[in-house]
PyMOL Python script that loads the backbone (N, CA, C, O; Angstrom):
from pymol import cmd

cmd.read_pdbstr("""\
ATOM      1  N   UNK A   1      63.929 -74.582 -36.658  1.00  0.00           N
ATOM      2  CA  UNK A   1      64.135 -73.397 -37.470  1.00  0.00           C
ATOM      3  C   UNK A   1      63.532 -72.189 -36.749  1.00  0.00           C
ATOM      4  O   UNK A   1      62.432 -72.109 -36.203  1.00  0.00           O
ATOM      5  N   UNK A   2      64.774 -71.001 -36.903  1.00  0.00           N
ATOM      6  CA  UNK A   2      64.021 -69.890 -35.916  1.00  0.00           C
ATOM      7  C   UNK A   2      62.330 -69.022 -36.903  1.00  0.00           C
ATOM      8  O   UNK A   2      62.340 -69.013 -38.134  1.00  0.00           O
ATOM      9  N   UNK A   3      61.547 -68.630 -36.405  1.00  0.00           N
ATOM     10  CA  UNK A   3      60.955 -67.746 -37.424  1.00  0.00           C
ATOM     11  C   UNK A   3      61.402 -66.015 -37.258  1.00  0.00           C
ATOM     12  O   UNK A   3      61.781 -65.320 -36.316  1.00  0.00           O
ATOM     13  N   UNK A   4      61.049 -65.713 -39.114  1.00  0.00           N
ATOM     14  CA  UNK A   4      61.375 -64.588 -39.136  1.00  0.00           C
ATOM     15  C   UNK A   4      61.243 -63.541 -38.377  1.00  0.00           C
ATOM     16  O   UNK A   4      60.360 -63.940 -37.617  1.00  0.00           O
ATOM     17  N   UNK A   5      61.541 -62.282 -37.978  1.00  0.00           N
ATOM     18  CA  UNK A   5      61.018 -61.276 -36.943  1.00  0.00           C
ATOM     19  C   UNK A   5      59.394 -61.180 -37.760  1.00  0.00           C
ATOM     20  O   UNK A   5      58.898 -61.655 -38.782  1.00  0.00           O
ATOM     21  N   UNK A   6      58.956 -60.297 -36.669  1.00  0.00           N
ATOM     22  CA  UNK A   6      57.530 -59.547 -37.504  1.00  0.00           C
ATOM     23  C   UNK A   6      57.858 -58.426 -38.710  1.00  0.00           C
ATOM     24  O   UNK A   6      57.190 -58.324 -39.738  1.00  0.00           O
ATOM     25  N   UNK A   7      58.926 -57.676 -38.399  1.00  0.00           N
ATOM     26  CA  UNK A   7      59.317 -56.740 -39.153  1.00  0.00           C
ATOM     27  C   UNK A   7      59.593 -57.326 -40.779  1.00  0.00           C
ATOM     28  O   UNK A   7      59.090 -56.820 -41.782  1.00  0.00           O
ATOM     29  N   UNK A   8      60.381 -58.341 -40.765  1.00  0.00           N
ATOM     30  CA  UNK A   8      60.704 -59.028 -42.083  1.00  0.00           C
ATOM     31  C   UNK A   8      59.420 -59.166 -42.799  1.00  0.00           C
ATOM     32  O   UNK A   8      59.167 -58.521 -43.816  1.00  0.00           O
ATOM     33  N   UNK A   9      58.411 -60.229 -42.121  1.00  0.00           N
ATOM     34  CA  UNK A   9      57.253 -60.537 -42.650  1.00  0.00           C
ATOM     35  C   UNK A   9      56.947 -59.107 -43.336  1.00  0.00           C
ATOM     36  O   UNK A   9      57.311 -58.962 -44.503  1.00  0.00           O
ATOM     37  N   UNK A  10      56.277 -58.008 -42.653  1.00  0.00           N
ATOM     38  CA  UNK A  10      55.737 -56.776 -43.234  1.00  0.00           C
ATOM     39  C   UNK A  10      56.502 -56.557 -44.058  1.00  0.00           C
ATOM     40  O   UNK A  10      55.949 -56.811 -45.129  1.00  0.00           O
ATOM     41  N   UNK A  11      57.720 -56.145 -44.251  1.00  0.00           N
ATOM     42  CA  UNK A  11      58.477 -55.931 -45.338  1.00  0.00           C
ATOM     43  C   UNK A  11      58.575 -56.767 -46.563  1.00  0.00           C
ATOM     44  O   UNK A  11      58.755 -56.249 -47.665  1.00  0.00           O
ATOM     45  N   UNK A  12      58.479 -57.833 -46.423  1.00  0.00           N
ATOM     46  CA  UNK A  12      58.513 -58.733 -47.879  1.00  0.00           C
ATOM     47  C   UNK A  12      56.655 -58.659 -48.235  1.00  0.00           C
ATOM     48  O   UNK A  12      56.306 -58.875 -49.396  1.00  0.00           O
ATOM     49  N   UNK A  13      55.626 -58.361 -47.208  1.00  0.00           N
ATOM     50  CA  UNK A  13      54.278 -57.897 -47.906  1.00  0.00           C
ATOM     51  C   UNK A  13      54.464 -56.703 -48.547  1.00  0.00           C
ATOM     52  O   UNK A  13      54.219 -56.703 -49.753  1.00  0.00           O
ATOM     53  N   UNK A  14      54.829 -55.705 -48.051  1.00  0.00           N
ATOM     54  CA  UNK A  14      54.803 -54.177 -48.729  1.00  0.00           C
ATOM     55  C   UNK A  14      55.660 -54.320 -49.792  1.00  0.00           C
ATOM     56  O   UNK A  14      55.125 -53.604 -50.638  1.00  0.00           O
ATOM     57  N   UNK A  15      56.954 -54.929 -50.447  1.00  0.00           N
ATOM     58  CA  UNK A  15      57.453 -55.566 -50.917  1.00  0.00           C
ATOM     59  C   UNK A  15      56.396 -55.889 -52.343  1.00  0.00           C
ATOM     60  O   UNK A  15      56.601 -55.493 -53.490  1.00  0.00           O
ATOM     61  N   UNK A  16      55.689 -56.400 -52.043  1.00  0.00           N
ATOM     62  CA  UNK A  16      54.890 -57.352 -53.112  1.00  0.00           C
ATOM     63  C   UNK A  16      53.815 -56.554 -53.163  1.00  0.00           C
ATOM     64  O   UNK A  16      53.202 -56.756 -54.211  1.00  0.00           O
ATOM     65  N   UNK A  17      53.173 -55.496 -52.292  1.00  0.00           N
ATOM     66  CA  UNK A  17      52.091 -54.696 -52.805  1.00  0.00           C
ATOM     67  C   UNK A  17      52.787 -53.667 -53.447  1.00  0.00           C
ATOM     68  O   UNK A  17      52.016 -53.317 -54.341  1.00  0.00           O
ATOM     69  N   UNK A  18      53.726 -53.025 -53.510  1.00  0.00           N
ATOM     70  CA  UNK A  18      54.642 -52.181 -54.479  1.00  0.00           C
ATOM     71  C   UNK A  18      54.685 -53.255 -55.862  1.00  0.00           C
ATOM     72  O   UNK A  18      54.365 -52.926 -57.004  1.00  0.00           O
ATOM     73  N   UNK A  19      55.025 -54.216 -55.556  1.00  0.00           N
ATOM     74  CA  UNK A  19      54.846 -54.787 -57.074  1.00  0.00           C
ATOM     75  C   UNK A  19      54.300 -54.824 -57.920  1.00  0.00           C
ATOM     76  O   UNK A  19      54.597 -54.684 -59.106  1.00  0.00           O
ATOM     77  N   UNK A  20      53.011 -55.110 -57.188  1.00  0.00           N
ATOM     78  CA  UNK A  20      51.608 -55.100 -57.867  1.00  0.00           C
ATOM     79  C   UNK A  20      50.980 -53.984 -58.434  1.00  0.00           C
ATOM     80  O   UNK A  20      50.060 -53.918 -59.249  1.00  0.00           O
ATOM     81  N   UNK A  21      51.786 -52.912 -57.730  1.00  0.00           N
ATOM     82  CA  UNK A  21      50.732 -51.153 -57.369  1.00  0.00           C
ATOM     83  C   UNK A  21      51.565 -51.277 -59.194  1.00  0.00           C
ATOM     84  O   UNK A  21      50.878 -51.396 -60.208  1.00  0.00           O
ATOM     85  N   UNK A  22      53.030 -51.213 -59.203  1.00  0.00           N
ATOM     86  CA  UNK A  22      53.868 -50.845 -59.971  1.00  0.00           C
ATOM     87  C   UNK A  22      53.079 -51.488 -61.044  1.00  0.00           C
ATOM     88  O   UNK A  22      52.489 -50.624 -61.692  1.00  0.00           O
ATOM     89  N   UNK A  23      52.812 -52.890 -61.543  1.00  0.00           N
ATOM     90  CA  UNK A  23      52.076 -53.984 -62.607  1.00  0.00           C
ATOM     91  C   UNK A  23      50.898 -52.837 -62.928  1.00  0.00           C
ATOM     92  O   UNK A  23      50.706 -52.141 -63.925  1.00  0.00           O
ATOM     93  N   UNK A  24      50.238 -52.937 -61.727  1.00  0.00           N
ATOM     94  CA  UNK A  24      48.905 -52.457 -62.237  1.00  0.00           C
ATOM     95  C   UNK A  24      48.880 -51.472 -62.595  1.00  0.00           C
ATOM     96  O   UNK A  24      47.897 -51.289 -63.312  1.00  0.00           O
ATOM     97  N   UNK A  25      50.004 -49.932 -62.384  1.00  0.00           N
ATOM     98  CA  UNK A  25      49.794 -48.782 -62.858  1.00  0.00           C
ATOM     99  C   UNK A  25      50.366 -48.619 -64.505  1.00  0.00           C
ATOM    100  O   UNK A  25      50.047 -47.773 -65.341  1.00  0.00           O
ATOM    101  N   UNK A  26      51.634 -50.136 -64.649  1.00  0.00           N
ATOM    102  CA  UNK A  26      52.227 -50.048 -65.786  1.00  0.00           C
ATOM    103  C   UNK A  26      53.266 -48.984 -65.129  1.00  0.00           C
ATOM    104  O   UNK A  26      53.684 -48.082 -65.855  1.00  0.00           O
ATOM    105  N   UNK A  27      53.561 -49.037 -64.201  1.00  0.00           N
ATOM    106  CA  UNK A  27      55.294 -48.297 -64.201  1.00  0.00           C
ATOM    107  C   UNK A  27      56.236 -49.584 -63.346  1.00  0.00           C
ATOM    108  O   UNK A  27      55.903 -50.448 -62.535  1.00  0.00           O
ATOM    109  N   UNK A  28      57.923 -49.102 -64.168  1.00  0.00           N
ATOM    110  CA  UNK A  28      58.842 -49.939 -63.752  1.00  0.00           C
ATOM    111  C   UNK A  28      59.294 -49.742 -62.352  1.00  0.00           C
ATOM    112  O   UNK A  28      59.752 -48.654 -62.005  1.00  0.00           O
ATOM    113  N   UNK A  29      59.180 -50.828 -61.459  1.00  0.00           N
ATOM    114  CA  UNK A  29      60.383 -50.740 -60.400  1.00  0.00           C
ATOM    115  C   UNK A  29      61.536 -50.419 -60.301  1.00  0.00           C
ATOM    116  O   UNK A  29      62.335 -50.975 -61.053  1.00  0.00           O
ATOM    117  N   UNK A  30      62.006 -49.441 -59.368  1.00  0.00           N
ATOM    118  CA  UNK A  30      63.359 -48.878 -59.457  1.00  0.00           C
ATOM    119  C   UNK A  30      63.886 -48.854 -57.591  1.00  0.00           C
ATOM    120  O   UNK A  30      63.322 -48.499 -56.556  1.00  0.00           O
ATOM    121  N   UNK A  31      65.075 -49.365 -57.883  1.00  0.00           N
ATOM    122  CA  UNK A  31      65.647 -49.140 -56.529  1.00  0.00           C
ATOM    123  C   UNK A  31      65.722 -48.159 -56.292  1.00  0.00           C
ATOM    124  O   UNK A  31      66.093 -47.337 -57.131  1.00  0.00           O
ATOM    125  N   UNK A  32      65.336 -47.759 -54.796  1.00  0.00           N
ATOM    126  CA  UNK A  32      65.763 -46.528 -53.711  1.00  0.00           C
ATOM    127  C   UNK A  32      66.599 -46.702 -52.505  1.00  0.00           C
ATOM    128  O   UNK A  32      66.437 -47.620 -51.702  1.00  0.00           O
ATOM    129  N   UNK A  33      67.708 -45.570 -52.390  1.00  0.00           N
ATOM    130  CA  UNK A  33      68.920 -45.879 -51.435  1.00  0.00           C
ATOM    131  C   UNK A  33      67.780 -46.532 -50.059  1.00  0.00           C
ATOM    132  O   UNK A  33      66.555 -46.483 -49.956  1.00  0.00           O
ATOM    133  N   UNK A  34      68.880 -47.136 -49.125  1.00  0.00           N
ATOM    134  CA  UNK A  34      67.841 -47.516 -48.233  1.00  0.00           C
ATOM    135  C   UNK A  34      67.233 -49.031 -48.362  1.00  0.00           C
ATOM    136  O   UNK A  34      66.665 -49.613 -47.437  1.00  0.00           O
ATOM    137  N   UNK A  35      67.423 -49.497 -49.501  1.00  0.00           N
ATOM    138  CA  UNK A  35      67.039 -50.863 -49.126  1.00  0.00           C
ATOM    139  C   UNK A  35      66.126 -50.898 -49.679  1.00  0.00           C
ATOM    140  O   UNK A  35      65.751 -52.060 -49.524  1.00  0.00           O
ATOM    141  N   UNK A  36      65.080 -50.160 -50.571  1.00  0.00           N
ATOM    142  CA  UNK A  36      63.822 -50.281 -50.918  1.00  0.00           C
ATOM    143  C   UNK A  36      63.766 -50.422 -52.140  1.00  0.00           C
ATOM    144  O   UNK A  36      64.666 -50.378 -52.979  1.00  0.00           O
ATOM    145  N   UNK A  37      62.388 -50.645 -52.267  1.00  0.00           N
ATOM    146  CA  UNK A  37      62.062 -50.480 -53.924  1.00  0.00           C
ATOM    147  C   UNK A  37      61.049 -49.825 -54.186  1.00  0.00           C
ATOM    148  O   UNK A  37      60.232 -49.739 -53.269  1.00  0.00           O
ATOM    149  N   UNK A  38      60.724 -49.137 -55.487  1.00  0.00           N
ATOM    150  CA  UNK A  38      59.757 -48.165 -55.467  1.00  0.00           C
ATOM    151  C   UNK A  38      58.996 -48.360 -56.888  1.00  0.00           C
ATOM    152  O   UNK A  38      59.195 -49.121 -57.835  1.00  0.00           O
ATOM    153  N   UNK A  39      57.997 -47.302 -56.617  1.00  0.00           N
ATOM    154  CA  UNK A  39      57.427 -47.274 -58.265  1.00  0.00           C
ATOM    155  C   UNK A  39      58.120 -46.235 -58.884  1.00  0.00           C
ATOM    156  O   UNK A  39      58.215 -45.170 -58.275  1.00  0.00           O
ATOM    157  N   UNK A  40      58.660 -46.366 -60.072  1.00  0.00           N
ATOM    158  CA  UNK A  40      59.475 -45.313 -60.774  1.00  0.00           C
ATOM    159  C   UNK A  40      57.788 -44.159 -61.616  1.00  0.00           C
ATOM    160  O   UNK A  40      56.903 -44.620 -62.337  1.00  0.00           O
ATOM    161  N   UNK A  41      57.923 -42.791 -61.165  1.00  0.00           N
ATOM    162  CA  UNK A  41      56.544 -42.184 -61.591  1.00  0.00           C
ATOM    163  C   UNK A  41      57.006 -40.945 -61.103  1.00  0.00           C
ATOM    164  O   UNK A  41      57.549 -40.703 -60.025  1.00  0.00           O
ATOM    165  N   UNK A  42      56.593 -39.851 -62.458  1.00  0.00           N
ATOM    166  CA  UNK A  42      56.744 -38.256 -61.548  1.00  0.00           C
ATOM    167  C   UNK A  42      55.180 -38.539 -60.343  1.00  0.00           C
ATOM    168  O   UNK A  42      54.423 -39.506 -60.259  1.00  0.00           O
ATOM    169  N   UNK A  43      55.206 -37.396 -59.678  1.00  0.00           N
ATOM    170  CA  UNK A  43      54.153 -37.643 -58.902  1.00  0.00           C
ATOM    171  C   UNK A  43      53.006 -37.237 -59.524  1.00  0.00           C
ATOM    172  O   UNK A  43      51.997 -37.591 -58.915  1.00  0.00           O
ATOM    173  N   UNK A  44      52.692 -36.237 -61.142  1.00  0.00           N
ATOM    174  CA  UNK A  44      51.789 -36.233 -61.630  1.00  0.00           C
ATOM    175  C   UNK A  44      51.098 -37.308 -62.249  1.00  0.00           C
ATOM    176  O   UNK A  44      49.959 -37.765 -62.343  1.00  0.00           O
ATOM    177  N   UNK A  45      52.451 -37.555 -62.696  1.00  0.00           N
ATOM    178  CA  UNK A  45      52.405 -39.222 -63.138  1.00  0.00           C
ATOM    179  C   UNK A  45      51.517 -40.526 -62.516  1.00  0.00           C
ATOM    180  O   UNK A  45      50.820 -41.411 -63.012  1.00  0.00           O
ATOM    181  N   UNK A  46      51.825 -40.244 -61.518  1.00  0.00           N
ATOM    182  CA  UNK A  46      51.347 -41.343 -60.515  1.00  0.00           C
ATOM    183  C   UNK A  46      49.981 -41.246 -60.010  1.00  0.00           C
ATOM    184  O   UNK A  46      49.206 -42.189 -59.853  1.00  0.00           O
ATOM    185  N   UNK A  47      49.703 -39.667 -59.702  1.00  0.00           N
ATOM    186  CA  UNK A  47      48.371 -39.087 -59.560  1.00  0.00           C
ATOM    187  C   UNK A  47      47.471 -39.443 -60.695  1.00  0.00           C
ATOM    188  O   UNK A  47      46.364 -39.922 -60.451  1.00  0.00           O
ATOM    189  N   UNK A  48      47.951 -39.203 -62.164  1.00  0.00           N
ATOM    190  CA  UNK A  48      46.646 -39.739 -63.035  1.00  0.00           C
ATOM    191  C   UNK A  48      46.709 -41.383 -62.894  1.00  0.00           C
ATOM    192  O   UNK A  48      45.641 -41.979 -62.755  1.00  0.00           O
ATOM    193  N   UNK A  49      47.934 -42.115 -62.926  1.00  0.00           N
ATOM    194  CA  UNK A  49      47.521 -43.482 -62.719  1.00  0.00           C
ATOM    195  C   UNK A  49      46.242 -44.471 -61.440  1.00  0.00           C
ATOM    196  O   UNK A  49      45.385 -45.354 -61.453  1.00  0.00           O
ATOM    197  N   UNK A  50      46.849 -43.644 -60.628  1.00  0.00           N
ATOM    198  CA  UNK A  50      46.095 -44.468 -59.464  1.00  0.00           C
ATOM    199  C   UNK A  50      44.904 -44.025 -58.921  1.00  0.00           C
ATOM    200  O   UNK A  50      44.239 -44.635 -58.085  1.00  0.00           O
ATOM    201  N   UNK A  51      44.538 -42.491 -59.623  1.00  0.00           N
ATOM    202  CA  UNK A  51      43.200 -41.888 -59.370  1.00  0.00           C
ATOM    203  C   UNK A  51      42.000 -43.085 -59.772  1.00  0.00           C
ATOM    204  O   UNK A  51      40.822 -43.059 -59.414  1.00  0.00           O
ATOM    205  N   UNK A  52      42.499 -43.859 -60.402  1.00  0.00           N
ATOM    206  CA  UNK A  52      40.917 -44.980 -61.295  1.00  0.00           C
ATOM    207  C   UNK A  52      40.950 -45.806 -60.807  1.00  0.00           C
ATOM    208  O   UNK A  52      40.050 -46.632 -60.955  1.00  0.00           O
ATOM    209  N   UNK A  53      42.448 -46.122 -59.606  1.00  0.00           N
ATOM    210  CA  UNK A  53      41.777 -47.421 -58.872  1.00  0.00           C
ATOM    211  C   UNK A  53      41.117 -47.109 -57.919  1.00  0.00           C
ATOM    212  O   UNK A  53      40.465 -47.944 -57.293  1.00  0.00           O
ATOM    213  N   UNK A  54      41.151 -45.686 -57.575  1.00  0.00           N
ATOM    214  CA  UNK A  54      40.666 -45.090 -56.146  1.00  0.00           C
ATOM    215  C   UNK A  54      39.327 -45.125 -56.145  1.00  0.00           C
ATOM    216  O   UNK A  54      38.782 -45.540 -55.122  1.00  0.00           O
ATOM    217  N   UNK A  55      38.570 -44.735 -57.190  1.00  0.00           N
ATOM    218  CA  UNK A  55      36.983 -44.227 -57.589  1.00  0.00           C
ATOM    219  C   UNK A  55      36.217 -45.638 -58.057  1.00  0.00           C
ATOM    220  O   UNK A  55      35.063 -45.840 -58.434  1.00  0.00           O
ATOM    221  N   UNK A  56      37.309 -46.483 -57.878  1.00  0.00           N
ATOM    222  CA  UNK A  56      36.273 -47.932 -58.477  1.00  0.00           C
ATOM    223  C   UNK A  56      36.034 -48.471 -57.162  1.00  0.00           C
ATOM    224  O   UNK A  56      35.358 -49.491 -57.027  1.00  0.00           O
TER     225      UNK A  56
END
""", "prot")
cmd.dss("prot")
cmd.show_as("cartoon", "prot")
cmd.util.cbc("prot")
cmd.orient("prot")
């Protein structure tokens, strides 16, 4: 069996830390053109969420 590139690997991690970021802030995942996935959040939005994981 061949193994994956390196590139794949990183991508299915960042992949799963978007998941988590998304769980833990309480916002839904939303596709972005491009192949990606994102946290759905205005950016104020996102600024009060993730400011409290920053300071802990």
């Amino acid at each position: 069996m061949q193994e994956a590139p390196a590139w794949f690997a990183a991508s299915c991690a960042a992949g799963a830390v978007t998941e988590a970021l998304a769980d833990r802030l309480g916002l839904p995942l939303i596709d972005v053109p491009g192949n990606h996935v994102g946290a759905s959040a205005e950016p104020a939005e996102f600024a009060r969420a993730v400011v409290p994981l920053l300071v802990h």
